[in-house]
N, C-alpha and C positions, 0 to 999 in steps of 0.2 A: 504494500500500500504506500501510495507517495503521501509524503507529512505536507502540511499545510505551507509550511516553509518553503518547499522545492516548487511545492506547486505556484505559488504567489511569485515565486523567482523567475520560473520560468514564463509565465505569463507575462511579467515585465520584462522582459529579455525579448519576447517577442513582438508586445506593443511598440518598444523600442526602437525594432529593428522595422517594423512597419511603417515606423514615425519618418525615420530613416530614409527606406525608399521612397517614399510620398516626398519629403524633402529633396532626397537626389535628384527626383524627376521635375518637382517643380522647381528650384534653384541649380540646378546640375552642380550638385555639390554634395559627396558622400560624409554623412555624418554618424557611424558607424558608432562612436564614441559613448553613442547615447546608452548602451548595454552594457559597458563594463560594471558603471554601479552594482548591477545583478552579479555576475560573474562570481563573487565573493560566497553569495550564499547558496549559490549551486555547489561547490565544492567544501563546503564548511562539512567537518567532521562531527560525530557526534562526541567525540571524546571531549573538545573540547567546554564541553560544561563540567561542573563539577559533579561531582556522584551526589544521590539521594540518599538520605538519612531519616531513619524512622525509629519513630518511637514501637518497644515493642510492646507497651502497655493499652495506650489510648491509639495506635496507627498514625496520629502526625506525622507529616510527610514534610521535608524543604530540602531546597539543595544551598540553603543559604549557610555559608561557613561562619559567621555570627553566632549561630544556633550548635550549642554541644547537648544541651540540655532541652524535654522539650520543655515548652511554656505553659503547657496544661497541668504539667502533673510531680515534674522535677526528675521524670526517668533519666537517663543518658541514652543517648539515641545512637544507634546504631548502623553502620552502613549498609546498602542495601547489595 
């Protein structure tokens, strides 16, 4: 299943390049440039976020490194 992410990326990557040829055609001027923005989150790994940490009393969930403990109940949360 493609994540909402990829999909949003590439759908701008395509309006882009749409924008682009209407542009080339009408100014005769290629402006290809307009899709690099995108480029970035096509290739983003999932590694780079941090890991999920759960509580294994109440299930709170965050990948926020702030949080050792959770805030409901004072368990130590665990990695997932």
């Amino acid at each position: 299943m493609v994540s909402a992410r990829t999909a949003t990326a590439a759908v701008g990557v395509l309006a882009s390049l749409a924008v682009s040829v209407v542009l080339w055609q009408v100014f005769d001027v290629a402006l290809f440039f307009l899709a690099v923005p995108f480029v970035p989150f096509l290739f983003r790994s999932r590694d780079d976020r941090p890991s999920v940490r759960e509580c294994p009393a109440c299930g709170f969930r965050t990948r926020d490194a702030g949080f050792d403990y959770c805030p409901r109940d004072g368990t130590e949360l665990e990695r997932d």
